[in-house]
C-alpha positions in Angstrom: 0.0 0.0 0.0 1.1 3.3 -0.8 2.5 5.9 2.3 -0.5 7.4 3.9 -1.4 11.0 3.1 -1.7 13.7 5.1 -5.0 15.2 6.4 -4.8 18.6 8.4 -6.0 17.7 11.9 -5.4 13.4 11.6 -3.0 11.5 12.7 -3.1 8.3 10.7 -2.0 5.0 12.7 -2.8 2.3 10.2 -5.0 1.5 7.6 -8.0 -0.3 7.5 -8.8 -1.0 3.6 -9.7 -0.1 0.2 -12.9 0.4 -1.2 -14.5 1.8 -5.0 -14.2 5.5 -3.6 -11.8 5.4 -0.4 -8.7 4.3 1.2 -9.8 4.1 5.3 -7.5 4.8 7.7 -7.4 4.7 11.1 -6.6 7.6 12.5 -6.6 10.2 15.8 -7.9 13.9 15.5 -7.2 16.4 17.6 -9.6 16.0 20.1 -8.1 12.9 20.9 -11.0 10.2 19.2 -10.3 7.6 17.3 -12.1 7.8 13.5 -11.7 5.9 10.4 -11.0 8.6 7.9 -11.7 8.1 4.2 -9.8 9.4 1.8 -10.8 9.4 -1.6 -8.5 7.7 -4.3 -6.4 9.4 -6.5 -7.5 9.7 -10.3 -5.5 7.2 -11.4 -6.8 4.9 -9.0 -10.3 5.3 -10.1 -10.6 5.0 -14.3 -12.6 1.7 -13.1 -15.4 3.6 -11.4 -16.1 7.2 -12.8 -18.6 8.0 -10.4 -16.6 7.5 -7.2 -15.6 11.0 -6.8 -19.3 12.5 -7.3 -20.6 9.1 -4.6 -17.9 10.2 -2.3 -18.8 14.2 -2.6 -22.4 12.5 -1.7 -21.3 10.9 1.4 -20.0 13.8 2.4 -22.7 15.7 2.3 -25.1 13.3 3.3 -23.3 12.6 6.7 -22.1 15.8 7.7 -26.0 16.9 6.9 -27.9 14.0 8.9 -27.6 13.6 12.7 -29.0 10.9 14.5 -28.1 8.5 17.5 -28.4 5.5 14.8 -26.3 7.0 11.8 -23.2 7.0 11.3 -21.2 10.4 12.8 -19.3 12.6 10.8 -16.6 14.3 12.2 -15.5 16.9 9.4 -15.1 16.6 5.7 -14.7 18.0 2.9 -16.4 16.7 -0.5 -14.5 17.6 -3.7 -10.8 18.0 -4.9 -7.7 15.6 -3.9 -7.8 16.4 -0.8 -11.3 15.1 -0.2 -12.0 13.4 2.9 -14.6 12.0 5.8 -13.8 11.3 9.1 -16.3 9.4 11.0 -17.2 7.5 13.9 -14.8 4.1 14.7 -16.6 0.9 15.6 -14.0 -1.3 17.0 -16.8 -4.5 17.1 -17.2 -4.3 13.4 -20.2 -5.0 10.7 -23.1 -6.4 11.6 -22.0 -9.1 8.8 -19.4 -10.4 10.7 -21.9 -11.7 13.0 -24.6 -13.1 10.4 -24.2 -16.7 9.3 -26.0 -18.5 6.8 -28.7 -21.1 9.0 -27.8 -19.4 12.1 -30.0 -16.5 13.2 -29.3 -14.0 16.5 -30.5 -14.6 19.7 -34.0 -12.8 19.0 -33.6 -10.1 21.5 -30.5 -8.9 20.1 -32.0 -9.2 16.3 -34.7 -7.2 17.1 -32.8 -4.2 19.0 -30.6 -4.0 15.8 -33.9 -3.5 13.7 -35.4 -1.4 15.8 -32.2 0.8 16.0 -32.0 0.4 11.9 -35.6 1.5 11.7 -35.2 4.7 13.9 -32.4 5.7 11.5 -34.0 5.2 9.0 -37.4 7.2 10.2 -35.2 10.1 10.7 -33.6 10.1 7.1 -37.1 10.2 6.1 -38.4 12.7 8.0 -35.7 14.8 6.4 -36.7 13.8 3.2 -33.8 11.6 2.7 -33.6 7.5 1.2 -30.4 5.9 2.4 -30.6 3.3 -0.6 -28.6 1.0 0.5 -29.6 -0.5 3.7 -27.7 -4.0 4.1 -25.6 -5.9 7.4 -22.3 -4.5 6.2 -23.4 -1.0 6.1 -24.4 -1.5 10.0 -21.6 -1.2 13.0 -22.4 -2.0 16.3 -21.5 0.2 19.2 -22.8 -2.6 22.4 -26.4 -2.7 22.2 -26.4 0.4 19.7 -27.1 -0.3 15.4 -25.6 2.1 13.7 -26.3 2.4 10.1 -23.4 3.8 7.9 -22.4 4.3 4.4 -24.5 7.3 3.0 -23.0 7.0 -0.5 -26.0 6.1 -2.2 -28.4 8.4 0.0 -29.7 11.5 -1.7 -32.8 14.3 -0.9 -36.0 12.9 -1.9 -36.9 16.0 -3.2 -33.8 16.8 -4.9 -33.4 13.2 -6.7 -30.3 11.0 -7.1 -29.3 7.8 -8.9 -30.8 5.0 -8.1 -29.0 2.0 -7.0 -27.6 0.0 -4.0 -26.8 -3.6 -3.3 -28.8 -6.5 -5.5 -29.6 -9.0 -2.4 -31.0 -5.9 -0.8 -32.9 -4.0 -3.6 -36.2 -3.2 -3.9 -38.3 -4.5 -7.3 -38.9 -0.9 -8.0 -35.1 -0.5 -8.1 -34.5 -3.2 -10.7 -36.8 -1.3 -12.9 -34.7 2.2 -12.6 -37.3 4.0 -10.8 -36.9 6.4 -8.3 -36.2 5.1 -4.7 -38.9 6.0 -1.7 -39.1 5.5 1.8 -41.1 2.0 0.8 -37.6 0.8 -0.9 -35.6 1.0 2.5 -38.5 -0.5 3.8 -38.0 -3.7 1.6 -34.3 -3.2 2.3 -34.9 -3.4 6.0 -37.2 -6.4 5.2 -34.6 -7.9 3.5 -32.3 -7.5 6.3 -35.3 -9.1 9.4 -34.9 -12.6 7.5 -31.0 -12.5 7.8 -31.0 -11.8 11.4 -34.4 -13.3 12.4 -33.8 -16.2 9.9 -30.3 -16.8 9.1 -31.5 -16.5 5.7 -31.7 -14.0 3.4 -35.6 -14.2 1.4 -34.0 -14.3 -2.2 -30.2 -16.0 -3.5 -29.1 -15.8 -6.6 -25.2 -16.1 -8.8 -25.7 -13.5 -10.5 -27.6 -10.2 -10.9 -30.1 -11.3 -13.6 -31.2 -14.1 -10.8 -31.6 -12.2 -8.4 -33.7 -9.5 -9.9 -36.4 -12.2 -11.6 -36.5 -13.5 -7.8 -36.8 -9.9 -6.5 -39.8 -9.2 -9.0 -41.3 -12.0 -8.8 -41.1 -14.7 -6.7 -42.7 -14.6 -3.0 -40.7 -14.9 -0.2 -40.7 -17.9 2.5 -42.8 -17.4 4.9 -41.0 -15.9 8.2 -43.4 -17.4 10.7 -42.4 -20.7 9.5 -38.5 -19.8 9.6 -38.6 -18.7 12.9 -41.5 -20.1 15.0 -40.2 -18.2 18.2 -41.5 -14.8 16.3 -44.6 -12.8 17.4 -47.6 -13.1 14.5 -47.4 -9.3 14.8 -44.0 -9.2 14.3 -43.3 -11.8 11.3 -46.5 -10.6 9.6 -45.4 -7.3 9.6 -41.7 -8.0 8.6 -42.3 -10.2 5.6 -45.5 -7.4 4.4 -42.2 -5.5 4.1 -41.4 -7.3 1.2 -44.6 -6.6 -0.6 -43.7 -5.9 -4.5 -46.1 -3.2 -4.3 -44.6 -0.1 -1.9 -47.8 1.0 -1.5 -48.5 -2.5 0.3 -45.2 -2.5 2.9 -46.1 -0.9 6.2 -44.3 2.4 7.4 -41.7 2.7 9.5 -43.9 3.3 12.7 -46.0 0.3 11.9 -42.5 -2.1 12.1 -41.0 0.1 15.0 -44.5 -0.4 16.7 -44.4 -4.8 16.4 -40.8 -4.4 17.4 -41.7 -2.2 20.7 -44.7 -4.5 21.4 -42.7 -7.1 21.1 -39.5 -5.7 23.4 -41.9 -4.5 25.8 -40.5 -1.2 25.2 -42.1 1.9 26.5 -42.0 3.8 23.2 -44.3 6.0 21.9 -44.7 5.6 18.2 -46.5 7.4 16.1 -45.6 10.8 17.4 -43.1 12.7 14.5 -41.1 15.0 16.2 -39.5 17.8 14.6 -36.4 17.2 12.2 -32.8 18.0 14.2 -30.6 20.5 12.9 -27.9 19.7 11.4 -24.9 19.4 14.1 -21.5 20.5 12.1 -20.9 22.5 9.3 -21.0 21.0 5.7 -17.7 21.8 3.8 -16.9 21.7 0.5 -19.3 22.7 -2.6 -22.0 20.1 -2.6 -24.2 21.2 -5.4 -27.4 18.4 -5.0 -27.4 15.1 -7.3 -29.3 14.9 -10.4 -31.8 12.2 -10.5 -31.1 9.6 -13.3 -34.1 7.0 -13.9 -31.8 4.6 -15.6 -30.6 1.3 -14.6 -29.5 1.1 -10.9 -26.3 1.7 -10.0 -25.1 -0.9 -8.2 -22.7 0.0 -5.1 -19.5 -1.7 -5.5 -17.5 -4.6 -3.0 -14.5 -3.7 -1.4 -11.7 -5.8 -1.8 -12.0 -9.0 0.0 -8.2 -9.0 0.4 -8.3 -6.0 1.8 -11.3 -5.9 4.5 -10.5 -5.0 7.9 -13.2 -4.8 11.1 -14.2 -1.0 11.5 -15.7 1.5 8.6 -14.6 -1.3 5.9 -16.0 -4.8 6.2 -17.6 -6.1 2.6 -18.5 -8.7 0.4 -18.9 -9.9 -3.0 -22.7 -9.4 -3.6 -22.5 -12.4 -5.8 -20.6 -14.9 -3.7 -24.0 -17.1 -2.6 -23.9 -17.7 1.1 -24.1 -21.2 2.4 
């Protein structure tokens, strides 16, 4: 690997891998925290994927902009240029795909906490007007008993559009057709992600891309109930009606945050929308809003198996069929 480079304000110790967009490193800043700082790769490091210096100027953005207790922190960045850069929050414990195994669910509890932390995020990036578009287990660190979902890449202003895309286990039908994502595709995602850790199976596998999206469009998934007898009705009704091919038939956020409560015995009150946060940093950079492309989906890319490390960087090959 080539010498580190210098970021004003970062002490890098070591890295942590390569991705499409980003070398991650960890590093200290000058308040003394730990971070895993991406930096984005040189020009000649990128002729492979054109788009990884506008996806990383998006990440920026997108992090520095959102603020919530289950997304990612961003510590400082700036979007555009060589020196571009992110340094966010270090999770020492890793992916939430470290943990999953094919056949071998979590201990309930546990799976429902992380989908109930996934979900919060989630409601907040929607109450901002914001898809994240690529929900999945490696895009989630886990801080103890907190999910933290990461990896804002793909996430754009509803309002403003963005390209579509994300990760073909995880995508919703409407996604394979190019159209525009919604809050009801991250609510497929998030189905998606309930079999894996409720099930220790994800609802649809496939070899290749083509595979997976004739299963995505149109095949019906197992039935959770009978996966995993130990779930609620409420709860394994409302998680597989997440996987409905029609958004307008998934249930919102509220509706899967209230069968998790219920289910917790958490004294929660959903349904209540409180008012969105303000933005806690400043956004740096020029981060001039993505253009919505209805095209094919844009598929985010693996890092390097090679080159994975626990932390900000822990990925797969979306084609390598589990079990």
């Amino acid at each position: 690997m080539s010498n580190p480079p210098t970021i004003s304000g970062y002490r890098i110790t070591r890295p942590l891998g390569r991705g499409a967009t980003a070398r991650v490193y960890l590093a200290d800043d000058r308040q003394g925290r730990q971070v895993a700082l991406k930096v984005l790769l040189p020009e000649d490091e990128r002729q492979e994927y054109p788009d990884a210096a506008g996806m990383f100027a998006n990440e920026v953005r997108m992090t520095m902009q959102l603020t919530h207790d289950h997304l990612v922190r961003g510590y400082g960045g700036q979007g555009f240029d060589e020196g571009a850069y992110l340094a966010l929050e270090y999770f020492p414990q890793g992916a939430l795909d470290s943990l999953v195994q094919p056949g071998r669910p979590l201990p309930p509890e546990q799976a429902a906490r992380i989908l109930r932390g996934v979900a919060e995020g989630l409601d907040y990036m929607h109450r901002q007007g914001a898809v994240h578009q690529d929900v999945k287990a490696q895009n989630i660190y886990l801080d103890g008993d907190r999910a933290v979902l990461a990896d804002l890449g793909c996430s754009y202003m509803m309002g403003q559009g963005g390209r579509v895309g994300g990760s073909p286990f995880y995508m919703a039908p409407e996604i394979y057709r190019g159209e525009e994502a919604t809050a009801a595709s991250d609510v497929y995602s998030l189905g998606v992600l309930a079999y894996e850790v409720l099930a220790g199976q994800r609802p649809f596998e496939g070899d290749d891309y083509n595979e997976l999206m004739a299963q995505h469009l149109n095949a019906m998934p197992p039935s959770l109930a009978h996966l995993a007898p130990e779930l609620p009705r409420l709860v394994a009704r409302t998680l597989q009606q997440a996987l409905a091919k029609n958004p307008d038939d998934r249930p919102d956020l509220l509706e899967v945050m209230a069968a998790l409560n219920e289910w917790l015995g958490a004294d929660v009150e959903v349904g209540a929308r409180p008012e969105p946060a303000a933005p806690s940093g400043p956004v740096l950079g020029r981060h001039a809003a993505p253009q919505h492309e209805a095209s094919a989906p844009v598929l985010t890319e693996p890092e390097s198996e090679t080159d994975a490390a626990p932390g900000l960087l822990a990925r797969w090959n979306p084609f390598r069929k589990k079990g």
